[in-house]
Backbone as ProteinMPNN parsed JSONL, in Angstrom:
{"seq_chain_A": "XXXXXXXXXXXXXXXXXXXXXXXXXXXXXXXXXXXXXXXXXXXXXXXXXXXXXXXXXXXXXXXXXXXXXXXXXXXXXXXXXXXXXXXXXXXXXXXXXXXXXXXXXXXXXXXXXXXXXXXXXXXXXXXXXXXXXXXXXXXXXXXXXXXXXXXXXXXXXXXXXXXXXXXXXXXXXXXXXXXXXXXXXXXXXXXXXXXXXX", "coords_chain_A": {"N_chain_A": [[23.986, 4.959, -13.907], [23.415, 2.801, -11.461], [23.484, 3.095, -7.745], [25.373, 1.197, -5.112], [24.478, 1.204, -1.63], [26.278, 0.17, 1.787], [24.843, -0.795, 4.256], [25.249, -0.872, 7.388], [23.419, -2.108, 10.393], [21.036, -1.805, 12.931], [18.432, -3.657, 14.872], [17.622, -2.541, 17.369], [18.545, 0.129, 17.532], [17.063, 3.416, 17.59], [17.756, 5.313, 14.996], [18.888, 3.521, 13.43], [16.775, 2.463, 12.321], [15.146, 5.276, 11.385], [17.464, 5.408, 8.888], [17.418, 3.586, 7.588], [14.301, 3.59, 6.077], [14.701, 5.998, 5.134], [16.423, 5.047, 3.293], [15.405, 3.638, 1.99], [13.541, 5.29, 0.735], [15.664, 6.867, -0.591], [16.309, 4.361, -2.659], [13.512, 4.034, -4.064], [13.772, 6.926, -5.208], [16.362, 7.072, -7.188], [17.166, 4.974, -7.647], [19.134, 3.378, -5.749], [20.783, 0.913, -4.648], [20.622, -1.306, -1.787], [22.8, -3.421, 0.531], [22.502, -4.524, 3.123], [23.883, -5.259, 6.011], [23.621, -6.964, 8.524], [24.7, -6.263, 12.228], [25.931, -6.665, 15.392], [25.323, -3.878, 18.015], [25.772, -3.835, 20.617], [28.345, -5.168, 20.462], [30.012, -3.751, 18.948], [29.867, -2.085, 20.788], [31.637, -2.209, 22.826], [33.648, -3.011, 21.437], [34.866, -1.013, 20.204], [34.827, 1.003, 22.493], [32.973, 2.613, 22.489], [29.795, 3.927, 23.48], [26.34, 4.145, 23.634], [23.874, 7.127, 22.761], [22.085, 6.975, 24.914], [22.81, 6.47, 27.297], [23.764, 8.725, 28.381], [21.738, 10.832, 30.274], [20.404, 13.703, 29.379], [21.07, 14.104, 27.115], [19.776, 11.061, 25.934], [17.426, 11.548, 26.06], [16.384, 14.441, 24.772], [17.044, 13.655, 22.186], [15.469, 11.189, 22.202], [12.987, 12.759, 22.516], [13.025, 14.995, 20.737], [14.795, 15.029, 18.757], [14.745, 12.78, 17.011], [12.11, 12.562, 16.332], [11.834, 14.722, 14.922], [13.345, 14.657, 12.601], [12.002, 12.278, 11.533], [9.232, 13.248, 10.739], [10.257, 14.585, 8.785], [11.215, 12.832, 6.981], [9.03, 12.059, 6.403], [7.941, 9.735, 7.487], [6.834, 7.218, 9.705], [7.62, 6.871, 13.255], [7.187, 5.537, 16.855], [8.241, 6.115, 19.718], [9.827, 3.425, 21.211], [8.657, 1.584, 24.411], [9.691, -0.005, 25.554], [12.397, 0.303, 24.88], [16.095, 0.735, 26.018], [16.416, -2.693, 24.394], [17.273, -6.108, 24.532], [18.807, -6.942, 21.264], [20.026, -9.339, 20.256], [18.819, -11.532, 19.556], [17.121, -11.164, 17.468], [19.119, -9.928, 15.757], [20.363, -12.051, 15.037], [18.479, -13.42, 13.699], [17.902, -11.88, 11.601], [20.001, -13.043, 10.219], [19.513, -15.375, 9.665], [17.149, -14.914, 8.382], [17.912, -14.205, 5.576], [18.975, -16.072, 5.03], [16.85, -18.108, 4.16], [15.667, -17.02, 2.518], [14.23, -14.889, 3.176], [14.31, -12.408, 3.762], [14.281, -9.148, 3.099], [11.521, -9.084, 3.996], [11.442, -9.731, 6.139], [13.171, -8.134, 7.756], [11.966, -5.522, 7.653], [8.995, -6.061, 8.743], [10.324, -6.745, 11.214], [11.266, -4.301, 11.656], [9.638, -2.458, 12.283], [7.584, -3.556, 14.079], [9.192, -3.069, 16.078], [9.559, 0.205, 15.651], [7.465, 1.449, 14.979], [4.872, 0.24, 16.045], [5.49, -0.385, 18.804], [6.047, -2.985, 19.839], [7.327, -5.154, 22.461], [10.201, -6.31, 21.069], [12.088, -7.89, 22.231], [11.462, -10.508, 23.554], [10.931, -13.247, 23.406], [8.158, -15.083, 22.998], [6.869, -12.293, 22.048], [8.085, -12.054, 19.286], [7.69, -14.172, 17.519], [4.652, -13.911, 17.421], [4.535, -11.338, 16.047], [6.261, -11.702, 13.657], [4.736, -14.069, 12.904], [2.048, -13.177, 12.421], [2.316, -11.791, 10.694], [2.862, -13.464, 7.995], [5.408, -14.567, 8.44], [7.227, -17.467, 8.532], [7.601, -18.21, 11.627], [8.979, -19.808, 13.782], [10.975, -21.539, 12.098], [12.527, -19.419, 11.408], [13.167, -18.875, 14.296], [14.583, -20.685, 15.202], [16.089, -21.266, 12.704], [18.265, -19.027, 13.384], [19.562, -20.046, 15.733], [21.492, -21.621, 15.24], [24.153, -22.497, 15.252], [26.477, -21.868, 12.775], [24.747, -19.38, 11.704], [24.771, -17.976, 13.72], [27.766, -17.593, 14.207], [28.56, -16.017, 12.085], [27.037, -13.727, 12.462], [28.936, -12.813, 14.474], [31.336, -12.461, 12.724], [30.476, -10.63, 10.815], [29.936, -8.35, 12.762], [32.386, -8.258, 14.14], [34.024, -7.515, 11.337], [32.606, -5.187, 11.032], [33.552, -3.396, 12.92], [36.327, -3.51, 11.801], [36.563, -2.008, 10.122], [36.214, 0.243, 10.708], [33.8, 0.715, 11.852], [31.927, 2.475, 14.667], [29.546, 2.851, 15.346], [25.553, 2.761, 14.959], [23.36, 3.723, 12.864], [25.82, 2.822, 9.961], [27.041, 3.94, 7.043], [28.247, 2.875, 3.927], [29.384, 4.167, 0.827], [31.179, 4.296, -2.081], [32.729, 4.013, -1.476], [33.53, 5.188, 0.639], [33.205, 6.544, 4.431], [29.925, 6.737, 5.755], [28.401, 8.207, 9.132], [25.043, 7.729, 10.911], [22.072, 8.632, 10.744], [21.305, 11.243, 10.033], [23.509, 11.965, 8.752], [22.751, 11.592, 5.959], [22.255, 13.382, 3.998], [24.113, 14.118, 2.775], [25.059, 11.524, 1.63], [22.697, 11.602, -0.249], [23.086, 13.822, -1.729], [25.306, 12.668, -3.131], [24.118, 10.827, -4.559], [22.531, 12.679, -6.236], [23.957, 13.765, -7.819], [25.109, 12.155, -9.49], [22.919, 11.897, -11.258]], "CA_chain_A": [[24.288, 3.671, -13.306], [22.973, 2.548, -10.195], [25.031, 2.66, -6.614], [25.126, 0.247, -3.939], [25.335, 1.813, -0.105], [26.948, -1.111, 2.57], [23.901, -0.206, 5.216], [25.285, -1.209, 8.485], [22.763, -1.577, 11.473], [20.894, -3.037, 14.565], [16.855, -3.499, 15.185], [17.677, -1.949, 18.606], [19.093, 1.519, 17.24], [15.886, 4.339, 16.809], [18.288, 6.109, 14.38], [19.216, 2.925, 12.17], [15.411, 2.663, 11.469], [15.443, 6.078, 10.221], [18.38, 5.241, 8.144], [16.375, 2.601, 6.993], [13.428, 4.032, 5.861], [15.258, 6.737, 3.865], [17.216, 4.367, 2.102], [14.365, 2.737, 0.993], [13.581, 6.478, -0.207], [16.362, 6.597, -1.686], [16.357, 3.323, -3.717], [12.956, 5.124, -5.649], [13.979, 8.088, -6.433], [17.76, 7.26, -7.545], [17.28, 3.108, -7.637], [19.805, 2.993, -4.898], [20.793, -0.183, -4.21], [20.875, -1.337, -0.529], [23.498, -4.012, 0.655], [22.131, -4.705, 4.303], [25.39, -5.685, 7.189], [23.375, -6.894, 9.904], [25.66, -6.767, 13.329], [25.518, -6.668, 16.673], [25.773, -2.326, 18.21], [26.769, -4.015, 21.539], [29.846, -5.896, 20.159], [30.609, -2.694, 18.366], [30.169, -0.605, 21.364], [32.106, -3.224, 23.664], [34.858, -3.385, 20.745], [35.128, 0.95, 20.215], [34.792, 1.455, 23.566], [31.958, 3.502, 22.433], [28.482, 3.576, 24.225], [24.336, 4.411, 23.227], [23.604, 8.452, 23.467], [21.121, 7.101, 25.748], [23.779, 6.305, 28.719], [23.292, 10.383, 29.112], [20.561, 11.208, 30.413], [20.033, 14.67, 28.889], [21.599, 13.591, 25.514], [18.759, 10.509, 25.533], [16.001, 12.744, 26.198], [16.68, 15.578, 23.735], [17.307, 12.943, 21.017], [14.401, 10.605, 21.977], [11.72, 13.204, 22.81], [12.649, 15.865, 20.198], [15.63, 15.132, 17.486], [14.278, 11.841, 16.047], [10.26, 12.813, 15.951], [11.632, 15.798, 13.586], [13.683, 13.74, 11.517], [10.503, 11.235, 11.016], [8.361, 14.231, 10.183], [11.281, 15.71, 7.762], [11.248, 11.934, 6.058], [7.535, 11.594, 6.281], [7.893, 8.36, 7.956], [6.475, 7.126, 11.182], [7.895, 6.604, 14.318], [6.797, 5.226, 17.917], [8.696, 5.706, 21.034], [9.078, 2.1, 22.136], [8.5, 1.831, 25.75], [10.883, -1.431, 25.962], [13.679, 0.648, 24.946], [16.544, -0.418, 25.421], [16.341, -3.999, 24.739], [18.486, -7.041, 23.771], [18.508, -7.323, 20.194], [20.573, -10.298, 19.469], [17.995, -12.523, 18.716], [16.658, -10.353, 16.07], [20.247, -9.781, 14.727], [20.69, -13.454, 14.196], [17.091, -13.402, 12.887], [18.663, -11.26, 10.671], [20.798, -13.328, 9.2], [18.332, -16.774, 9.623], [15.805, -14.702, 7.623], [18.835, -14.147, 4.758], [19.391, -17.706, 4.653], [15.631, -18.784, 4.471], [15.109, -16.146, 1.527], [12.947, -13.9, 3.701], [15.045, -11.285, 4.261], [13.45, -7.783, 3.364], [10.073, -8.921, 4.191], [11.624, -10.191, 7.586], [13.386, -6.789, 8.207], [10.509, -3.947, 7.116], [8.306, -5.789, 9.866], [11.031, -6.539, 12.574], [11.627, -2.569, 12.439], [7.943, -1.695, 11.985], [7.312, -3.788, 15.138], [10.041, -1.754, 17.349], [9.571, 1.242, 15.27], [5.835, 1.727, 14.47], [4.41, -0.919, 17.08], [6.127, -0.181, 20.409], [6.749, -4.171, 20.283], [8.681, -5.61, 22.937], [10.39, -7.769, 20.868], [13.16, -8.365, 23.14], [10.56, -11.159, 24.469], [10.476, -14.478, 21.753], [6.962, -14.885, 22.599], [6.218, -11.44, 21.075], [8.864, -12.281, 18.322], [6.56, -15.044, 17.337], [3.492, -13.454, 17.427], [4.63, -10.541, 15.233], [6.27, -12.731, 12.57], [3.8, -14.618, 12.719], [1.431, -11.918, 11.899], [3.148, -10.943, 8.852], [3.131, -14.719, 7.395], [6.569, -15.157, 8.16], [7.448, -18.585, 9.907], [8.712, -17.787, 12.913], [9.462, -21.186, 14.09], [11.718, -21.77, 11.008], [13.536, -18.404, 11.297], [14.003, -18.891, 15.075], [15.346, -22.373, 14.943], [17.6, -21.282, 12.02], [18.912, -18.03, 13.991], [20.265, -20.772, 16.643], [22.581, -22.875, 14.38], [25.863, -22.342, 15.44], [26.884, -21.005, 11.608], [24.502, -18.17, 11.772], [25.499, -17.144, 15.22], [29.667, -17.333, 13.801], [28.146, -15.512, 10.807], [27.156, -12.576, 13.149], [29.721, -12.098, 15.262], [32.213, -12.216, 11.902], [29.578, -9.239, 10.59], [30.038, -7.601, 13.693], [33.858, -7.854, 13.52], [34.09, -6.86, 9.811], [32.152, -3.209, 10.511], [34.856, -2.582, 13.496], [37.851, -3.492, 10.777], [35.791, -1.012, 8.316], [36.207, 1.677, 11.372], [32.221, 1.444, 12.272], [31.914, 2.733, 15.814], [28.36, 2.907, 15.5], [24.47, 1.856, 13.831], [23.666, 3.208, 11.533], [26.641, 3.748, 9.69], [26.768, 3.514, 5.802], [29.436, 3.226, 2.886], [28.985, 5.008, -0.747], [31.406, 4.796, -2.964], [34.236, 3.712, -0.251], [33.195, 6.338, 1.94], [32.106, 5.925, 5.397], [29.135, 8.233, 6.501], [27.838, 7.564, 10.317], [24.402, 8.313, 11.512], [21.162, 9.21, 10.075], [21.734, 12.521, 9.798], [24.275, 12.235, 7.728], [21.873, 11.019, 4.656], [21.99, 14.792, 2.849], [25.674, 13.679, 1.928], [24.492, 10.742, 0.658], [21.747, 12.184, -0.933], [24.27, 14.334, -2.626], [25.819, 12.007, -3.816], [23.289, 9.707, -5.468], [21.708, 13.623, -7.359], [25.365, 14.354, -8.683], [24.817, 11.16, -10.258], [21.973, 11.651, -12.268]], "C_chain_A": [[23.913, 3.695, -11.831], [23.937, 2.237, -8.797], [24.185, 1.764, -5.659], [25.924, 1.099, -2.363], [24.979, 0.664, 0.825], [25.475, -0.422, 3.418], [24.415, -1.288, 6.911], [24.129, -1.433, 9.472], [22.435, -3.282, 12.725], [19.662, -2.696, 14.366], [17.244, -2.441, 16.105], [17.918, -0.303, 18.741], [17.809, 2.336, 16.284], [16.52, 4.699, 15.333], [18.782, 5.219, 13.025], [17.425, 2.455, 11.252], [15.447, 3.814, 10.617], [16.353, 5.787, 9.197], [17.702, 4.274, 7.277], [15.581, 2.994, 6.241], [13.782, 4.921, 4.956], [15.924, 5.948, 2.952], [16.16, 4.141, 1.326], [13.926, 4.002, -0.098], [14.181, 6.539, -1.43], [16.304, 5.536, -3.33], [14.926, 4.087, -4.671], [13.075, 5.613, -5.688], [15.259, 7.635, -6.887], [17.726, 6.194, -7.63], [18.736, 3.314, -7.168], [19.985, 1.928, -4.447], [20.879, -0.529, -2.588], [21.784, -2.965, -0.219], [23.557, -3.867, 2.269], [23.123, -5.882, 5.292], [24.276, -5.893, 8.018], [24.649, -7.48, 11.216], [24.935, -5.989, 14.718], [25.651, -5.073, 17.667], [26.488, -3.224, 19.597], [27.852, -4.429, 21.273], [30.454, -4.673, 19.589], [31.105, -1.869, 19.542], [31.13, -1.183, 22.097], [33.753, -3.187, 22.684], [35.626, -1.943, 20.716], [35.69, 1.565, 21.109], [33.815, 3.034, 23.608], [30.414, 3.3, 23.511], [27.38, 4.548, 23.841], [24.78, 6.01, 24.116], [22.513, 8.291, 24.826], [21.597, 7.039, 27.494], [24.038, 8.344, 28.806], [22.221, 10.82, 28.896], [19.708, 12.536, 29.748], [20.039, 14.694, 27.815], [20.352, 12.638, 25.009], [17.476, 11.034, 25.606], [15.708, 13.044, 24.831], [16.449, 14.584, 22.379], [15.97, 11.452, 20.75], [13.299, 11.555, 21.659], [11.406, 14.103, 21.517], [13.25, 15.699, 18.614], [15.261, 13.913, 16.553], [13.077, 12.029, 15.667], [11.26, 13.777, 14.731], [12.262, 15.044, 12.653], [12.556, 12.958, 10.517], [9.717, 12.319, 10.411], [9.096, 14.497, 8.893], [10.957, 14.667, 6.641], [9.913, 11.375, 5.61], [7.211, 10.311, 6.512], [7.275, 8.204, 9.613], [7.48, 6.608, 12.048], [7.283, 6.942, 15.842], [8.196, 5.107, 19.326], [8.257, 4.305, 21.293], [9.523, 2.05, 23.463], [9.516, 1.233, 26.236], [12.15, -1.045, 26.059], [14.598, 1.06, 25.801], [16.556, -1.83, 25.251], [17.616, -4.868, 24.141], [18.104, -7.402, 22.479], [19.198, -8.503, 19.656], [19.796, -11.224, 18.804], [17.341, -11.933, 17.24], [17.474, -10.123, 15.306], [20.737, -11.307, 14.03], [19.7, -13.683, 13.67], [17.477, -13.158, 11.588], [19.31, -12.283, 9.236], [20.294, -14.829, 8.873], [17.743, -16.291, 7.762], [16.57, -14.601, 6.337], [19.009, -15.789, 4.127], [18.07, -18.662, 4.11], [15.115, -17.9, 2.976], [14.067, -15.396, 1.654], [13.062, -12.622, 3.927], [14.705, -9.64, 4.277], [12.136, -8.096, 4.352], [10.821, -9.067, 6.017], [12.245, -8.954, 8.248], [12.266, -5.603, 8.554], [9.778, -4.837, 8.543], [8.867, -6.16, 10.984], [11.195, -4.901, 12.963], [10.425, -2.172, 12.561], [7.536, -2.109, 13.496], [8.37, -2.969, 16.087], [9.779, -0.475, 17.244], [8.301, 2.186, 15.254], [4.798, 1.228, 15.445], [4.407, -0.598, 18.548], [6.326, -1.603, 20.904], [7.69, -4.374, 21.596], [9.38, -6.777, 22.438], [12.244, -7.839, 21.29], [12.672, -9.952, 23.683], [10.341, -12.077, 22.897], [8.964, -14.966, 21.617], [6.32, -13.785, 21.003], [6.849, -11.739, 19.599], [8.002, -13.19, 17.066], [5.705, -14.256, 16.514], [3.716, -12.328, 15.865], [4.7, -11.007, 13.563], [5.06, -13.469, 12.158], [2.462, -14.207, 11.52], [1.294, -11.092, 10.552], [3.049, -12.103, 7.556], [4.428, -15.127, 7.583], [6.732, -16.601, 9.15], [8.718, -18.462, 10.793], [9.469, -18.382, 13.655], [10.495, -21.861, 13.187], [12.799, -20.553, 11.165], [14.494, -18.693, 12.654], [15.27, -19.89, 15.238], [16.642, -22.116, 14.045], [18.445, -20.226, 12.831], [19.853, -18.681, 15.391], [21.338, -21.478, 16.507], [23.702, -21.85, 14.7], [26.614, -21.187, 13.926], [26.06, -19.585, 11.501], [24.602, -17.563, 12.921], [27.453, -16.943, 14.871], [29.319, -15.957, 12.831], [27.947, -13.76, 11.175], [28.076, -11.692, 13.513], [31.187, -12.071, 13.62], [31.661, -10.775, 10.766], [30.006, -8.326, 11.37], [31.631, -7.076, 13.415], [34.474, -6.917, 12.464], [34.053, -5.454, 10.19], [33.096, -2.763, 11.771], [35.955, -2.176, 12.6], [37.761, -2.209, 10.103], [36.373, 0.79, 9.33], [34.577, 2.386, 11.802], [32.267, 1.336, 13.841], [30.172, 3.047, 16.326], [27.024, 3.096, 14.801], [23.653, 3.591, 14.197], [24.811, 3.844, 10.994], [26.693, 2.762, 8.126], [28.014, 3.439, 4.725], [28.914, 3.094, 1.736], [30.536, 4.819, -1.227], [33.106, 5.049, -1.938], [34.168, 4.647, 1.032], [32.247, 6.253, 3.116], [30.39, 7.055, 5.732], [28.156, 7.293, 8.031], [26.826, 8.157, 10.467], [22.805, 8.62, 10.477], [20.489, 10.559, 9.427], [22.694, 12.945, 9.153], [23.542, 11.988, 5.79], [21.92, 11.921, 3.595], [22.875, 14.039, 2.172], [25.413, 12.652, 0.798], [23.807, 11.137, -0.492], [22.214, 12.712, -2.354], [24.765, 13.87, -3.659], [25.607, 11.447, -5.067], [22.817, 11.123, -6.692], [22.963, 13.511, -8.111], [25.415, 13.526, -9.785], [24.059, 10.768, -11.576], [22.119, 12.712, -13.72]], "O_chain_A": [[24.168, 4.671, -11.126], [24.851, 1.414, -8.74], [22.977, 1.621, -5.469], [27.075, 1.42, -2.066], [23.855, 0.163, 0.855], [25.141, 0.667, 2.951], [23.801, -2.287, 7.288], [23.524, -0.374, 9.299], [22.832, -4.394, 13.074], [19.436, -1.633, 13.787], [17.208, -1.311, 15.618], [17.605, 0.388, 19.711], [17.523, 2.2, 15.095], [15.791, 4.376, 14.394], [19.025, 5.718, 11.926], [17.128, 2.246, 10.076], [15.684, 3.713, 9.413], [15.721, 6.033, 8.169], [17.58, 4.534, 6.08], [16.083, 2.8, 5.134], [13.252, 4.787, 3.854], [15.937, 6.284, 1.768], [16.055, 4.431, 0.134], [13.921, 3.894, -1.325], [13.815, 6.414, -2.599], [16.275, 5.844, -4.521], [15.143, 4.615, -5.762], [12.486, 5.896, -6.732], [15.309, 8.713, -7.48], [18.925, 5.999, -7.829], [19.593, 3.43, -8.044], [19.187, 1.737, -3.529], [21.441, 0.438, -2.074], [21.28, -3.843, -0.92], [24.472, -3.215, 2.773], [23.02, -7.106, 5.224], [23.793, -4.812, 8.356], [25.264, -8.546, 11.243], [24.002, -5.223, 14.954], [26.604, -5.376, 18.385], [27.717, -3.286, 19.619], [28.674, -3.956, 22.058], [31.659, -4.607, 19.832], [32.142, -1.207, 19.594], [31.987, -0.299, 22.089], [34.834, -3.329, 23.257], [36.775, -1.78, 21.128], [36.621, 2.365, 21.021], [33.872, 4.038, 24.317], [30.3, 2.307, 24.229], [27.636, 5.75, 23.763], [25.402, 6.247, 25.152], [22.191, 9.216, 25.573], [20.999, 7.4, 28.507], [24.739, 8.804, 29.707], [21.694, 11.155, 27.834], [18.489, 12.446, 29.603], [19.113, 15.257, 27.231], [19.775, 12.979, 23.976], [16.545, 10.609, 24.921], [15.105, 12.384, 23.984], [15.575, 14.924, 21.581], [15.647, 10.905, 19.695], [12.63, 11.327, 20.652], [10.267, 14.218, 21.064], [12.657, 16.013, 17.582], [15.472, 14.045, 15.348], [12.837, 11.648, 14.521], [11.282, 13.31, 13.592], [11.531, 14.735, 11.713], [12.342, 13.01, 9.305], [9.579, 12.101, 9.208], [8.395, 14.627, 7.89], [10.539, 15.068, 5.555], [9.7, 10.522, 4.749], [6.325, 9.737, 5.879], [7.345, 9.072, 10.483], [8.274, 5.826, 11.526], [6.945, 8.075, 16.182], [8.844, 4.114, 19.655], [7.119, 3.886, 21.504], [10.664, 2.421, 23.741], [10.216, 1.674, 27.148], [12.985, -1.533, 26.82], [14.134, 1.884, 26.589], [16.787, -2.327, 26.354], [18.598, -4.468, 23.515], [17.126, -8.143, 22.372], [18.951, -8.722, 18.47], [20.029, -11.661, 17.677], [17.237, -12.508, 16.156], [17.138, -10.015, 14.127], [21.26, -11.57, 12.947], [19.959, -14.467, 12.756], [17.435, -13.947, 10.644], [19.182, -12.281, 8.011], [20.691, -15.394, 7.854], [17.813, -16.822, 6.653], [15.769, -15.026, 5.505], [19.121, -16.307, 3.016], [18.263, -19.806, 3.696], [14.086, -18.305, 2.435], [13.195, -15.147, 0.821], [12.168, -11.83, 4.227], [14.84, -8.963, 5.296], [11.845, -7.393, 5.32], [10.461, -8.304, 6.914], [11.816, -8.711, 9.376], [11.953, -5.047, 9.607], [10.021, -4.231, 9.587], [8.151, -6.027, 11.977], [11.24, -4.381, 14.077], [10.377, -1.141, 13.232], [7.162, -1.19, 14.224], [7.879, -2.148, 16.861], [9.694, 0.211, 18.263], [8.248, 3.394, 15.481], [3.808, 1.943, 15.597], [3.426, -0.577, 19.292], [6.688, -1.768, 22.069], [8.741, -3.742, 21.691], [9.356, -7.896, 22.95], [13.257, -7.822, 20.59], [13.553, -10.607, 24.239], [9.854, -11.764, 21.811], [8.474, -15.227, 20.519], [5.82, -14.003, 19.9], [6.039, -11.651, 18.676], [7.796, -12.798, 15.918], [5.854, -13.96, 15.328], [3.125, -12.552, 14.809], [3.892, -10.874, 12.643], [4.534, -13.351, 11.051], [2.1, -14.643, 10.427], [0.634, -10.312, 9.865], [3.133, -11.765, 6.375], [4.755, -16.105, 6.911], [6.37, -16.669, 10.324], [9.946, -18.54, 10.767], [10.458, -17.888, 14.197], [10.908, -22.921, 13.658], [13.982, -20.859, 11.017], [15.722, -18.778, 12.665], [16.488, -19.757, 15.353], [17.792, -22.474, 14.301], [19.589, -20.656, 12.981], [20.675, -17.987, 15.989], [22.048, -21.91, 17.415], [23.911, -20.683, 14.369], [27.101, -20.065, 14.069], [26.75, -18.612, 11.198], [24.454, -16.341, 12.903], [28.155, -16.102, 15.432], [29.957, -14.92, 13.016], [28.425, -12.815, 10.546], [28.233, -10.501, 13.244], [32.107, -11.322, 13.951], [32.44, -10.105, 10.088], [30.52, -7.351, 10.823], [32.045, -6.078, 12.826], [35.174, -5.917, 12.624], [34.927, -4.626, 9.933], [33.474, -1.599, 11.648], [36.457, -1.056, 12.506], [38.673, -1.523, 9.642], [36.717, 1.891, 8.899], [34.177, 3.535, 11.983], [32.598, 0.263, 14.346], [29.775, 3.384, 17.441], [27.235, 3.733, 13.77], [23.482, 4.268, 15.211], [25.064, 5.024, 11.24], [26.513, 1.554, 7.967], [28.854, 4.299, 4.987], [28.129, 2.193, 1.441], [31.25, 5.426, -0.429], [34.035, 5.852, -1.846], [34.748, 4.635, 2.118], [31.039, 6.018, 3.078], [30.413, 8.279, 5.86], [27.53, 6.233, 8.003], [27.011, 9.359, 10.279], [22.988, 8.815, 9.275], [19.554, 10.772, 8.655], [22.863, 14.141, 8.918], [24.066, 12.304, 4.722], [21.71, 11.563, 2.437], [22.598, 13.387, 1.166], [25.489, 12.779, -0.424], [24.287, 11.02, -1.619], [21.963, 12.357, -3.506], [24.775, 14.333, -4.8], [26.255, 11.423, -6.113], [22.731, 10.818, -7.882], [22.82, 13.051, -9.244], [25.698, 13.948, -10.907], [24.259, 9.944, -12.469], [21.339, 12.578, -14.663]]}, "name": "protein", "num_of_chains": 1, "seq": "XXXXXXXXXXXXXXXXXXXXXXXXXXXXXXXXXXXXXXXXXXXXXXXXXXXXXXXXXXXXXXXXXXXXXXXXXXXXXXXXXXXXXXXXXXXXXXXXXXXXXXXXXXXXXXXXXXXXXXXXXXXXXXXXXXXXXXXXXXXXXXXXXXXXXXXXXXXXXXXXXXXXXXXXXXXXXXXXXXXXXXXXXXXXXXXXXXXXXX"}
């Protein structure tokens, strides 16, 4: 029987891409279901009283320059240092939940992270936002427009809320089977999980 893992995250978080990208792993080998939370990491970190490894300087280094490239190698996935980083992702998190409403929703994810992830995008910048979408066929003018409506901006911040209640202190963080697991590096567990299964 097939499981469903909650996938918390943020465009803005290197580490919820990876998380990303393995899931998708996941789902073929083990048809893993994915059940995609988009919320906001600042409202999280603002709510926790947590804050980005990147607010230490030696910590964001180490973990940009050396601990996520090996990860990407380990998952055989790409990743791009983006230059922009950090940026404001809200618009992309209510994108998020536009592109959900519009019935675009993977396709509108895979190349919002591909552009931060793969790209070096600045899509902090609605021009580029545009352009990218665009790019992909998605209408970008339809997503943005819906990502403005009042209900998918409530819709967010009651997302956001939710993964505090849950005890998420930070993207990516996933739930299996009632169980929280934080981080992208936690994925073996997972992993685990889903073989025990078969």
């Amino acid at each position: 029987m097939s499981k469903t893992v909650e996938f918390y995250f943020d465009f803005g978080s290197p580490t919820s891409y990876l998380a990303y990208r393995r899931l998708l792993q996941f789902n073929a080998a083990y048809g893993l279901n994915i059940d995609y939370r988009p919320m906001l990491l600042g409202g999280v970190f603002k709510a926790t009283g947590n804050t980005s490894p990147i607010t230490v300087p030696a910590k964001g280094s180490y973990m940009l320059e050396h601990d996520l490239p090996r990860f990407a190698t380990r998952y055989g996935v790409d990743l791009l240092f983006n230059p922009h980083f950090p940026f404001n992702s809200l618009t992309l998190m209510r994108g998020a939940i536009a592109a959900h409403r519009l019935d675009c929703f993977e396709r509108y994810v895979d190349v919002v992270y591909r552009g931060v992830w793969t790209e070096g995008k600045n899509m902090g910048e609605k021009a580029i936002v545009i352009e990218v979408l665009s790019a992909a066929e998605l209408d970008a003018e339809a997503i943005l427009a819906k990502a403005a409506e009042d209900e998918v901006k409530t819709s967010l911040i009651a997302n956001t809320d939710a993964a505090v209640a849950r005890g998420v202190f930070g993207a990516p963080t996933m739930f299996l089977d009632g169980e929280m697991y934080f981080g992208q590096d936690r994925l073996d567990f997972v992993e685990a999980v889903l073989k025990a299964e078969e």
